[in-house]
C-alpha positions as CSV (number, residue, x, y, z in Angstrom):
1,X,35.8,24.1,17.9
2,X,33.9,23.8,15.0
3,X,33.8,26.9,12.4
4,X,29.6,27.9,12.4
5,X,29.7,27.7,8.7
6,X,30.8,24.6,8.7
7,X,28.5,23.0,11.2
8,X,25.9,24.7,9.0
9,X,26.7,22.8,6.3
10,X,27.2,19.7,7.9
11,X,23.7,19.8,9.7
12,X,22.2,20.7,5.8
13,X,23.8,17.6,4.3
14,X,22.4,15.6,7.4
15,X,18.9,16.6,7.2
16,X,19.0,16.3,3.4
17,X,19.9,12.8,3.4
18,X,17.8,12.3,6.3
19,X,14.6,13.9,3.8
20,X,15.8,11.5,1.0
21,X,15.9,8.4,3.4
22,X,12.1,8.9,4.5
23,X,10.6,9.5,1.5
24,X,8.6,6.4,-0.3
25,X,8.9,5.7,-3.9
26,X,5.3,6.5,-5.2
27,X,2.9,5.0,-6.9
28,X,4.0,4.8,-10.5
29,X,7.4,3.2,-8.9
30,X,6.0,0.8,-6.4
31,X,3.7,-0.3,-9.6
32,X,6.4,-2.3,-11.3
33,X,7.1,-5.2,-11.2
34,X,5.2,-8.9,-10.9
35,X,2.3,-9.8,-8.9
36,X,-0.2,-12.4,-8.0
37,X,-3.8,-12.1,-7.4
38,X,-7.2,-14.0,-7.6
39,X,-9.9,-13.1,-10.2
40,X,-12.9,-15.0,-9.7
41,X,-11.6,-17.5,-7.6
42,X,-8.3,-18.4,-10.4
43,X,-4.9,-17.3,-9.0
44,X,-3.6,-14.8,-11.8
45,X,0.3,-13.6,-12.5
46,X,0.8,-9.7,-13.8
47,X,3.6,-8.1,-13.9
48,X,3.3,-4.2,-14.3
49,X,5.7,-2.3,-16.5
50,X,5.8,1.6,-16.8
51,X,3.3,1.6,-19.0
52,X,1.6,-1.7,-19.5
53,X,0.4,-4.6,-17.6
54,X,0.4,-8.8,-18.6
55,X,-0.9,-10.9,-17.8
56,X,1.7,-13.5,-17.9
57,X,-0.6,-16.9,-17.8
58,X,-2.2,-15.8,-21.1
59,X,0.6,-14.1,-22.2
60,X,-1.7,-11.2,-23.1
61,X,-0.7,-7.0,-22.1
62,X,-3.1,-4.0,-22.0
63,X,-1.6,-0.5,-22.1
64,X,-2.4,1.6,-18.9
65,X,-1.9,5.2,-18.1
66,X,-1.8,7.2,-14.8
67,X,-5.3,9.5,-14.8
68,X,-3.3,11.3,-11.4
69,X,-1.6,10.2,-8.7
70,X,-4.0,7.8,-7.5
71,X,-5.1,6.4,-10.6
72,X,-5.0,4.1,-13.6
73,X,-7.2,4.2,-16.4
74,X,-6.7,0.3,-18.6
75,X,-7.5,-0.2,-21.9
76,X,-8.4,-4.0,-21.8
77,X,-9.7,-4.9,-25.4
78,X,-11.5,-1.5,-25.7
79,X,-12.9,-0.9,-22.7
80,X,-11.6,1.3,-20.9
81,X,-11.3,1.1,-16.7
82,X,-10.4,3.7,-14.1
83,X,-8.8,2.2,-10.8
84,X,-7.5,3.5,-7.8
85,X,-4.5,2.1,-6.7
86,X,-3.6,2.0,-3.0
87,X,-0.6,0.2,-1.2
88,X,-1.0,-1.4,2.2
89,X,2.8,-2.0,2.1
90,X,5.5,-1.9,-0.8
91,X,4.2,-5.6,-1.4
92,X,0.7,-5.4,-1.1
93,X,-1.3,-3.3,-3.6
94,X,-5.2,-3.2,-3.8
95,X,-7.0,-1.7,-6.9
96,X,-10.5,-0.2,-6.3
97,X,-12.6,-0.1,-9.2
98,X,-16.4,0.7,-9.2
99,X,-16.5,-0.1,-5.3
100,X,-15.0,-3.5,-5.4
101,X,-11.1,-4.6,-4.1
102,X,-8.9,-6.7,-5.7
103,X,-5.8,-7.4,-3.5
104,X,-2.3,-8.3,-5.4
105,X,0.9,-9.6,-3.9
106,X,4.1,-8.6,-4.9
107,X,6.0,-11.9,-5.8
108,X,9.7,-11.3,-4.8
């Protein structure tokens, strides 16, 4: 038989690691990396760092900071935009800004 104080721990380190299996990364994680999307009909390459996204077919970068949980605020060449940033999947990422959706793919 199993001492109670010992099944009590056991069932705490099970439901622990079960917490820490089911939680996503969030936002400012699933961020990083490189990505492909279509501006105006042109297929574009980003790749997102903690703090700063390029655009790696002009070889250009624009700082970006997190305004909350939800949203960026980039600084592209002095002006400044606020997005949301919303993920369909860890590989599918759309960015709302003023209304309109621009879908990027996570290149792997």
């Amino acid at each position: 038989m199993i001492a109670p104080g010992r099944l009590l721990l056991t069932s705490s380190v099970c439901l622990l690691l079960a917490a820490c299996a089911s939680q996503q990364p969030s936002k400012q994680v699933l961020i990083q990396g490189i990505w492909t999307a279509e501006f105006e009909g042109q297929a574009v390459t980003l790749e997102y760092s903690v703090s700063e996204v390029t655009v790696l077919d002009f070889g250009i970068s624009f700082p970006y900071e997190w305004v909350d949980d939800d949203h960026i605020r980039l600084n592209a060449m002095g002006q400044q935009v606020v997005s949301a940033i919303e993920f369909e999947s860890p590989d599918e990422m759309h960015q709302i800004t003023d209304g309109d959706v621009q879908v990027l793919y996570r290149q792997r």
